[in-house]
BATORGU-292496 format. One record per residue (C-alpha): x, z, y. Coordinates in Angstrom, 1 decimal. Last residue first. Example, Ala and Ser with C-alpha at 12.3 -4.5 7.8 and 13.67 -1.06 7.14 Angstrom:
! BATORGU-292496
13.7  7.1  -1.1 $
12.3  7.8  -4.5 $
//
This chain:
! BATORGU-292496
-22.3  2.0  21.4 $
-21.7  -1.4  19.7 $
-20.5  -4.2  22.6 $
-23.1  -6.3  23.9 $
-21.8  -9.9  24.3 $
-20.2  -11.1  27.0 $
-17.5  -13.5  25.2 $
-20.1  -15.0  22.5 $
-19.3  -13.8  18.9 $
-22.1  -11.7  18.1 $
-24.6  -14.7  20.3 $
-23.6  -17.7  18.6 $
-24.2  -15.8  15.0 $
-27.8  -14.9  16.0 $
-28.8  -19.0  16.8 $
-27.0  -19.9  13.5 $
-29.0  -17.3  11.9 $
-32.0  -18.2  13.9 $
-32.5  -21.3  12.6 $
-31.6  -20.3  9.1 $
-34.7  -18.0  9.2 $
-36.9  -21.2  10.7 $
-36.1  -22.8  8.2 $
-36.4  -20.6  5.7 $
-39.8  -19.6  6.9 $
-41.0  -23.1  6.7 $
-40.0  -23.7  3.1 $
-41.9  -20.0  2.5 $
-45.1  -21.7  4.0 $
-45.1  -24.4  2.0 $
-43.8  -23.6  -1.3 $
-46.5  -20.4  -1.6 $
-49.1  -22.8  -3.1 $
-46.2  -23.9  -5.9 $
-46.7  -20.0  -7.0 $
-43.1  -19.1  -8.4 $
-42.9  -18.1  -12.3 $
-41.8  -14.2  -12.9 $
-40.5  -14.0  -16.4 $
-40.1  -11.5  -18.9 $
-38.3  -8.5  -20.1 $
-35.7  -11.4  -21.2 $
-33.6  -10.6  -24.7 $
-30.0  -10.0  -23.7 $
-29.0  -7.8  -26.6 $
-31.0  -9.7  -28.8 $
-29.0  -13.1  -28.1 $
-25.5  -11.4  -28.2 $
-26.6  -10.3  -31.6 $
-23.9  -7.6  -32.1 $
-20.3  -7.3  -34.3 $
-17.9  -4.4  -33.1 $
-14.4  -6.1  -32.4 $
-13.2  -3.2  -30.0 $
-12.4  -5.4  -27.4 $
-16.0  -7.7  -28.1 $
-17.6  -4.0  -28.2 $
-16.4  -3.0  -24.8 $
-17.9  -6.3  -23.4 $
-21.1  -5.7  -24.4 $
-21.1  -2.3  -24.2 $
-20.0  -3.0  -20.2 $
-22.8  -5.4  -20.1 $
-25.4  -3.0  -21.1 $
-24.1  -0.4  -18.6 $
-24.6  -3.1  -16.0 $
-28.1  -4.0  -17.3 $
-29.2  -0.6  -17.3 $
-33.2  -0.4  -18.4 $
-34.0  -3.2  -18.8 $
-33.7  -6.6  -20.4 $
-32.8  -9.3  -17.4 $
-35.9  -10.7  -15.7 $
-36.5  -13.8  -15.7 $
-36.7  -15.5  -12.5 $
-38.4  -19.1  -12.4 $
-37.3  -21.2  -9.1 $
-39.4  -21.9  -5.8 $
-36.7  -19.6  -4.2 $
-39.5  -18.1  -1.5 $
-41.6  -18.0  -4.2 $
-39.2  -15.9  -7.0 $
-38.7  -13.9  -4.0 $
-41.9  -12.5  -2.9 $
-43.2  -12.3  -6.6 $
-39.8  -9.7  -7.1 $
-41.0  -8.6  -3.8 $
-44.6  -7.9  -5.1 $
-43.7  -6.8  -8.5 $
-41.2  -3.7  -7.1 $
-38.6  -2.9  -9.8 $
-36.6  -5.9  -9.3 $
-35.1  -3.9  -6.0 $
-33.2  -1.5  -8.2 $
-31.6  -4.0  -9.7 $
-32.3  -7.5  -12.0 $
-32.9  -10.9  -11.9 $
-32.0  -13.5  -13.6 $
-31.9  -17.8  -12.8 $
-31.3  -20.4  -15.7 $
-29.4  -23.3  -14.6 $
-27.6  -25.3  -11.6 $
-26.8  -22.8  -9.0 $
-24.2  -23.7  -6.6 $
-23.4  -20.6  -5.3 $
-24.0  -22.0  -1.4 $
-27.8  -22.3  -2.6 $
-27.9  -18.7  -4.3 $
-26.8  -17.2  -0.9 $
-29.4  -18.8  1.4 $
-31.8  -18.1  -1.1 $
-30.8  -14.3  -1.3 $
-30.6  -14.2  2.4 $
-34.4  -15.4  2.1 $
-35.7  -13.0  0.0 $
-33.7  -10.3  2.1 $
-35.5  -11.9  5.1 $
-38.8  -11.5  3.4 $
-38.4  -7.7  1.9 $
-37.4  -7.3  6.1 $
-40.5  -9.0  7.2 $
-43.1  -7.1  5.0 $
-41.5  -3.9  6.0 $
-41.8  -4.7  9.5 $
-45.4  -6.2  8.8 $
-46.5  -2.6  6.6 $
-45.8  -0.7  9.5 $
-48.3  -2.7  12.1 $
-47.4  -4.6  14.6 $
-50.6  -5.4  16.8 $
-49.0  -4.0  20.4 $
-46.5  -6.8  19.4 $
-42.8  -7.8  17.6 $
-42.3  -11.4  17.3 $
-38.1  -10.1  16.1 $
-36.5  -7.7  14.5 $
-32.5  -7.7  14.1 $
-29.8  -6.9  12.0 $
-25.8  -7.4  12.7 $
-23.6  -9.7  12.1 $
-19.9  -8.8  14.1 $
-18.1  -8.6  10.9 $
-18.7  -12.3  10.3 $
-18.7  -14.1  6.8 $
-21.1  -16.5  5.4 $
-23.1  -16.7  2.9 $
-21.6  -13.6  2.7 $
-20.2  -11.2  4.0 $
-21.8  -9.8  6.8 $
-21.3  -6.7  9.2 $
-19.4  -3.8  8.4 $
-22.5  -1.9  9.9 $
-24.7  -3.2  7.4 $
-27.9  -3.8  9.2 $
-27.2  -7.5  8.8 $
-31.7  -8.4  7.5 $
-32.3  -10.9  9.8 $
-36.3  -10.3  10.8 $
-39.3  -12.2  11.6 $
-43.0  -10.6  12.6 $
-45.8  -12.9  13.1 $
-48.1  -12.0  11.2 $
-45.9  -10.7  8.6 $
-45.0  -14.1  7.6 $
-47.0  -13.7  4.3 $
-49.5  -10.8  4.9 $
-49.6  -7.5  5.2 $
-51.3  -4.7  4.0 $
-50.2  -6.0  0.5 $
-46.9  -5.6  1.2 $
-47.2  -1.7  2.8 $
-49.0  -1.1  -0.9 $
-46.4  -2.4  -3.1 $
-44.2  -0.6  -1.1 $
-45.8  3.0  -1.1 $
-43.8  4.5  -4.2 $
-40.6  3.7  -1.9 $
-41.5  6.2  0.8 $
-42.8  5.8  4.0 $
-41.3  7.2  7.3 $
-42.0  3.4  9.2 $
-37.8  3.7  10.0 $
-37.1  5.3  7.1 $
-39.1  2.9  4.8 $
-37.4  -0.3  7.6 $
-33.6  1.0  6.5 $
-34.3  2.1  2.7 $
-35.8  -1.8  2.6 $
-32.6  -3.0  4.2 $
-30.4  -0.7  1.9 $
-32.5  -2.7  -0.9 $
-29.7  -5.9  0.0 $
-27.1  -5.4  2.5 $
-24.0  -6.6  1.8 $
-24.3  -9.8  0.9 $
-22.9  -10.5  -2.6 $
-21.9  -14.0  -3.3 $
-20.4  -14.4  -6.5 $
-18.9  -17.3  -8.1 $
-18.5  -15.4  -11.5 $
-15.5  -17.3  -13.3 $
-14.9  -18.7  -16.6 $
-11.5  -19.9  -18.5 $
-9.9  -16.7  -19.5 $
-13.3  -15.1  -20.9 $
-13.2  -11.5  -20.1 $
-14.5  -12.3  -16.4 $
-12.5  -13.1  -13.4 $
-14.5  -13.3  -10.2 $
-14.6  -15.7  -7.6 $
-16.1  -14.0  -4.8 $
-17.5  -14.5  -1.5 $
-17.5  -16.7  1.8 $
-14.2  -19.2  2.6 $
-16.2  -22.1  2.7 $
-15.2  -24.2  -0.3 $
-11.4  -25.7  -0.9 $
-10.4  -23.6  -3.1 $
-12.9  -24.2  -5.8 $
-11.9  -22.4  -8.6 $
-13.5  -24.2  -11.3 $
-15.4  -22.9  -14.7 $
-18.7  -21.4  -13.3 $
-21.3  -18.5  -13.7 $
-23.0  -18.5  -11.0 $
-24.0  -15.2  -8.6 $
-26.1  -14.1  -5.7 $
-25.4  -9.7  -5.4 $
-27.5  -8.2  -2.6 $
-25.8  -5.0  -2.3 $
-27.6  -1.8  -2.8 $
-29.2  -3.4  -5.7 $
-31.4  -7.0  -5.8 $
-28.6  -8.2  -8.3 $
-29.4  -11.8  -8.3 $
-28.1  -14.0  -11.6 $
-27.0  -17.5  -11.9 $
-26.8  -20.1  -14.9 $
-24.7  -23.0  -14.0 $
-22.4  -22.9  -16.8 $
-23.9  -20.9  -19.6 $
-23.5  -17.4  -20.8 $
-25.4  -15.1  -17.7 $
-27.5  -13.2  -20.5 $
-28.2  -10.4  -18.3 $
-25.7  -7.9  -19.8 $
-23.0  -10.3  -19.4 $
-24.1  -11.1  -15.5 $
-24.1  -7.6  -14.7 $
-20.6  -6.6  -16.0 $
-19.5  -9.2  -13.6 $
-20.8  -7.7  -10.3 $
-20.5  -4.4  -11.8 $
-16.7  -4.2  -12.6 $
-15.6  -5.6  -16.1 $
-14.1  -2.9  -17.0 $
-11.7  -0.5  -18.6 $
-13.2  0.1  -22.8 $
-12.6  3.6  -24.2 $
-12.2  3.8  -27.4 $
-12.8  7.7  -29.6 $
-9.7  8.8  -30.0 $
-10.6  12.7  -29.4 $
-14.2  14.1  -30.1 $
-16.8  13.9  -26.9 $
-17.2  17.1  -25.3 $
-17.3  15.2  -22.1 $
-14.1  16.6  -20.1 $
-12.8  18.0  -22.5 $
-12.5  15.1  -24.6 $
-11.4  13.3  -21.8 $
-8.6  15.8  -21.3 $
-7.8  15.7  -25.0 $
-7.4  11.9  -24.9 $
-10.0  9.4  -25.0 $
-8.5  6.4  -26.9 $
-7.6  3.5  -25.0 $
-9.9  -0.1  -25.3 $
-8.3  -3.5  -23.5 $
-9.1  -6.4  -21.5 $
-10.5  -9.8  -22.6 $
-8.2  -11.4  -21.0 $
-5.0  -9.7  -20.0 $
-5.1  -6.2  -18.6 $
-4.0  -6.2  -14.4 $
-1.2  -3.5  -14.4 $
-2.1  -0.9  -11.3 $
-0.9  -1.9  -7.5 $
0.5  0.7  -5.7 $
4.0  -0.5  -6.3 $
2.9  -4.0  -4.6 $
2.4  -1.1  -1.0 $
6.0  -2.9  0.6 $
4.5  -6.2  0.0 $
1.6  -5.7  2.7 $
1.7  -8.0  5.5 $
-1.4  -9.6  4.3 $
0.4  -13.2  4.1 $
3.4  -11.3  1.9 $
0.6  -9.6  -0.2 $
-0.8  -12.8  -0.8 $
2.4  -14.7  -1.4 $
3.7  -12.1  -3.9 $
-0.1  -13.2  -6.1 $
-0.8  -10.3  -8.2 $
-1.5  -11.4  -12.0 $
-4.4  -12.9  -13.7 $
-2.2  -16.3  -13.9 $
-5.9  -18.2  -12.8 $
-7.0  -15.5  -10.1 $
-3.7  -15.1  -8.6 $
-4.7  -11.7  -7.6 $
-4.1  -10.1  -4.3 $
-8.0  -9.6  -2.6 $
-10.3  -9.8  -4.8 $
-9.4  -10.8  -8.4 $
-8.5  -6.9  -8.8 $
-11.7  -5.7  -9.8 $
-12.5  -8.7  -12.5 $
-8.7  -8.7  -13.7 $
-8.8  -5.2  -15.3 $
-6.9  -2.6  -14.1 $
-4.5  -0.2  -15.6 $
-2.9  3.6  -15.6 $
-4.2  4.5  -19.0 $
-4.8  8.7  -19.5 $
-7.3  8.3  -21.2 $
-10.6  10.1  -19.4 $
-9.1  10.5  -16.6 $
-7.3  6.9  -16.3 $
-10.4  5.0  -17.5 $
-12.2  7.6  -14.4 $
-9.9  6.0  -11.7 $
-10.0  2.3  -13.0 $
-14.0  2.8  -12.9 $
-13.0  4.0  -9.1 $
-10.7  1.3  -8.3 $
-7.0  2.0  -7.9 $
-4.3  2.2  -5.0 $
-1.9  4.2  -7.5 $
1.1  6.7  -7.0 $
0.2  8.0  -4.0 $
1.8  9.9  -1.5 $
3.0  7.2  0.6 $
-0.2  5.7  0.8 $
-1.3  9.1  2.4 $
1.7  9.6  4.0 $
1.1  6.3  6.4 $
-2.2  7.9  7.7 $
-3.3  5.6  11.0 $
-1.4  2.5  10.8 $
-0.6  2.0  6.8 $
-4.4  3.4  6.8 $
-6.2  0.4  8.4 $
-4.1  -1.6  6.6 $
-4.5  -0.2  3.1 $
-8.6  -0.4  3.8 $
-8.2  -3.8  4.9 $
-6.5  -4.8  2.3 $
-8.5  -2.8  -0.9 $
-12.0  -4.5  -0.1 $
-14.1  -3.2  2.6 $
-14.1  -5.0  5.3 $
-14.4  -7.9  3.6 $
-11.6  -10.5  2.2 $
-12.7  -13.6  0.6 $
-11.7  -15.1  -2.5 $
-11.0  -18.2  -3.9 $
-7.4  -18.0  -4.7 $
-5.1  -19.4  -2.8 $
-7.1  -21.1  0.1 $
-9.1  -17.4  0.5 $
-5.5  -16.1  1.3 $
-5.3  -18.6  4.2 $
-8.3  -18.7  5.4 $
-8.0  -14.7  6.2 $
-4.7  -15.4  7.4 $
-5.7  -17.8  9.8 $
-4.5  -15.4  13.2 $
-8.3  -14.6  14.4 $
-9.6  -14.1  11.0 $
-6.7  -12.1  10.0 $
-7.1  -10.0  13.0 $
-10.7  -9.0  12.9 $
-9.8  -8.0  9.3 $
-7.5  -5.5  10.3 $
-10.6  -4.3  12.8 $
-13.0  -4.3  10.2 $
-11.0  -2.0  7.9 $
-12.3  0.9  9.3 $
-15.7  -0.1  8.3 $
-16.7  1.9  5.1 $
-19.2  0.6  3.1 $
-16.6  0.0  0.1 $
-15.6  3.9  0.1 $
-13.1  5.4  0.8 $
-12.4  7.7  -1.5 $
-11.2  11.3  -0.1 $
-7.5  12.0  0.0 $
-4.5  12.4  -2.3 $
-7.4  11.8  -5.5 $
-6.0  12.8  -9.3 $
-5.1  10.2  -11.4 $
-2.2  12.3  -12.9 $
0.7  10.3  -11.2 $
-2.0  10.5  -8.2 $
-4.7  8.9  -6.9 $
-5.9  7.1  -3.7 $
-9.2  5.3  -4.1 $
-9.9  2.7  -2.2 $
-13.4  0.6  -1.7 $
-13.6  -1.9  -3.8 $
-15.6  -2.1  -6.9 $
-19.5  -0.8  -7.9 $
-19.1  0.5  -12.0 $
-18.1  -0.2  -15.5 $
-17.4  1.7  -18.1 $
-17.6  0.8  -21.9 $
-17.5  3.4  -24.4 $
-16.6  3.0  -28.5 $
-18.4  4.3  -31.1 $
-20.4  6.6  -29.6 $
-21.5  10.2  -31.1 $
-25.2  10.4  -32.2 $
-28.0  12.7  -31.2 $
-28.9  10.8  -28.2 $
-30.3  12.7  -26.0 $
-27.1  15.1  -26.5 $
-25.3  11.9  -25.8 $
-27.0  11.4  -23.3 $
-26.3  14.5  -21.6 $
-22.9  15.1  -22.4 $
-22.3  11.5  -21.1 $
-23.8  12.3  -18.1 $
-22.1  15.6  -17.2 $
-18.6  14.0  -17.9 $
-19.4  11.6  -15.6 $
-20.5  14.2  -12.5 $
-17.5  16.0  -12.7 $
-15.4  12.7  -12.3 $
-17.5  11.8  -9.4 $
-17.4  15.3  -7.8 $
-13.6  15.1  -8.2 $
-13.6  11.4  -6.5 $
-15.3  12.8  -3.6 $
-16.2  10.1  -1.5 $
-16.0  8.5  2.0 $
-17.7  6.7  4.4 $
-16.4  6.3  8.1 $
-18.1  4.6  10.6 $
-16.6  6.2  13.7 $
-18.3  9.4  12.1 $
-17.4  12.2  9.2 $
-19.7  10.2  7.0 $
-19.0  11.8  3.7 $
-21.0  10.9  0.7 $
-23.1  12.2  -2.0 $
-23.9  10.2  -5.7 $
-26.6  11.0  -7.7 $
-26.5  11.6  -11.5 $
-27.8  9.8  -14.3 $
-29.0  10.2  -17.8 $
-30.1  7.4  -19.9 $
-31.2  7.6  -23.9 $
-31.3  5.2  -26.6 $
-31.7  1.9  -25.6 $
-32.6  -1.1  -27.8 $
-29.0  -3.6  -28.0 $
-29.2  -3.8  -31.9 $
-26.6  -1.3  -32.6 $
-28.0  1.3  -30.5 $
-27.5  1.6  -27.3 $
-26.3  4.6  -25.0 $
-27.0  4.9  -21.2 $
-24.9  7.0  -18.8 $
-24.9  6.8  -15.0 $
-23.4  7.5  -11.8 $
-26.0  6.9  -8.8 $
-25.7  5.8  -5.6 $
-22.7  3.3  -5.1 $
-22.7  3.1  -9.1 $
-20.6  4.3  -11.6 $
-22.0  2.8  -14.9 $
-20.9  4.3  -18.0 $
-22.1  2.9  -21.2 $
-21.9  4.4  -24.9 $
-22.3  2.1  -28.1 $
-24.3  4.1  -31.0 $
//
């Protein structure tokens, strides 16, 4: 049995496989965070920990088997402060925090941001680990001061569970790597204005990465035997790809999940390209995950169920009380208050309803915001550069009638990647390459099936795009011009 740990932004979970990629068991755990205001969101890392080992004790249990090796993988960014012992100084911050928009404000303004995206491909957000230090080299110096690690939460529970104090090249390829060494860039920390932090900066594993035995904390922690191998990374948005079957050159994958996650699987770094979204390492030394993850993707639906008060057992219901183009109803979908990321980047976006009347019914402002996500996704898959096979999977896959939705709007056959847990799937995947367990790659990535575009649908959805790409460039006009409405 192969163990996988997937540390999501809303749930931490466990899922074992057999040898022939069928699952065994799942057990998961939610997450909880801290809002203390201003836009702050932040995270036990303790709970976290706790809540691992209570998921792997569970599935295992389910199980009735003791794994072979464990792969981990789980959402990236954010910051997590630890310790010599990988223990937290502060509360995680968490990647949909927003205090680093301001930092970022300025590297925009002054051509750093361009800058570091002309080295290596990626793009700062809000989010991300430079921002984050930023924001807290000016308002809590002694909190970087007292750590001995900047790390990444899977990076965090690797180091609990082993005692390793590493990183793997997928995490770290935004925002200081030098994506094609696989080591930290001096220039980009100099650019950043943060050289003095380089000690907090973890090891970056060479390609393919490495297994550490669990240790006797692990062990306690789990109640898994000692020395069993523990595999650090890939990070969900390439972890995802590998248990979808993403192999090829020009084959993409959309993670409908918390974020909206667009990705091609490529092998060039184009520099040169807008400076939007990722170029991720992945365990192969010569192929990247040109990823462009908006960061608002089923938060939008939690957004317009909350606002309606529905639940999400009544979405394929709302959408079929509506109609395409929700009679009317339009909607940008940039309710993410650290603003957009990509296809473009501005952390000013924000959401927006529009060809609202006395007629507007709940099920047309859900209708419109499943649309606008469909066509974010399209907007996003485009600049990728897409040029094979298309998956899908996430938590927003699960509904037929917006999976249908998109698949039409994209005019492009999804299959579906195997379920359940495609990111702990991938992290077995790439766990078991390190440990040098053999596996049908093939069966292990087997489609659930495939959701075929209606050609009638072409038409209309065309139209829709354009007019949502209209009003995109209309929207981005107004959060930048000089009198525009400041946030309350």
């Amino acid at each position: 049995m192969i163990l996988g740990i997937d540390l999501g932004t809303s749930v931490v979970k466990a899922a074992s496989f057999s040898p022939d990629g069928r699952n065994l068991a799942v057990a998961s755990r939610r997450t909880v965070f801290d809002q203390p205001g201003d836009g702050r969101v932040e995270q036990d890392f303790e709970m976290l920990v706790h809540s691992v080992g209570e998921v792997i004790a569970e599935v295992c249990e389910r199980s009735g088997q003791i794994p072979e090796a464990i792969g981990i993988t789980g959402q990236g960014d954010g910051l997590w402060l630890l310790d010599e012992e990988g223990r937290a100084v502060r509360p995680a911050i968490s990647w949909l925090d927003d205090r680093g928009t301001a930092p970022l404000q300025r590297w925009i303004d002054s051509g750093v941001y361009d800058a570091v995206f002309r080295r290596n491909a990626n793009a700062i957000f809000p989010g991300s680990h430079a921002p984050l230090m930023a924001a807290l080299a000016a308002a809590e110096p002694d909190a970087l001061e007292r750590a001995a690690t900047a790390s990444y939460l899977k990076d965090g529970i690797l180091q609990r569970l082993t005692g390793a104090r590493v990183t793997d090249a997928s995490d770290s390829s935004l925002p200081f790597l030098d994506i094609v060494k696989r080591d930290y860039d001096p220039e980009i920390l100099r650019l950043l204005g943060l050289e003095r932090y380089r000690r907090l900066l973890a090891p970056v594993m060479p390609a393919p990465g490495q297994a550490f035995p669990l240790n006797a904390a692990g062990a306690a922690l789990t109640g898994l035997p000692e020395g069993i191998p523990v595999h650090a990374g890939p990070f969900d948005l390439v972890a995802c790809p590998i248990g979808a079957g993403v192999r090829n050159i020009g084959d993409g994958l959309i993670i409908m999940g918390t974020t909206l996650a667009c990705e091609v699987m490529v092998d060039r770094i184009d520099t040169a390209a807008d400076p939007v979204g990722m170029t991720l390492c992945t365990p192969a030394p010569d192929r990247w995950i040109r990823s462009l993850p908006a960061t608002v993707g089923t938060a939008a639906l939690d957004w317009v169920l909350n606002l309606v008060g529905a639940k999400h057992d009544q979405v394929e219901d709302l959408l079929s009380r509506s109609v395409p183009g929700a009679n009317g109803v339009t909607a940008l979908p940039y309710f993410s208050a650290i603003g957009e990321r990509a296809p473009f980047c501005d952390v000013r976006a924000r959401g927006q309803l529009a060809g609202l009347c006395t007629r507007t019914t709940s099920a047309d402002l859900v209708t419109a915001v499943c649309e606008s996500v469909a066509y974010a996704a399209r907007h996003c898959i485009e600049a990728a550069g897409l040029d094979g096979r298309l998956m899908i999977c996430g938590g927003g896959s699960s509904s037929p009638a917006w999976s249908q939705m998109l698949a039409d709007v994209l005019q492009i056959p999804l299959q579906v990647a195997p379920k359940p847990e495609v990111g702990a799937r991938g992290a077995c995947m790439a766990a078991m390459d390190v440990v040098g367990i053999g596996y049908d790659a093939e069966a292990w990535t087997k489609a659930h099936g495939t959701i075929e575009p209606r050609a009638a649908s072409a038409r209309h959805y065309g139209a829709g795009y354009d007019h949502y790409l209209d009003t995109v460039a209309a929207a981005r006009s107004l959060w930048n011009h000089p009198r525009r409405l400041a946030a309350a």
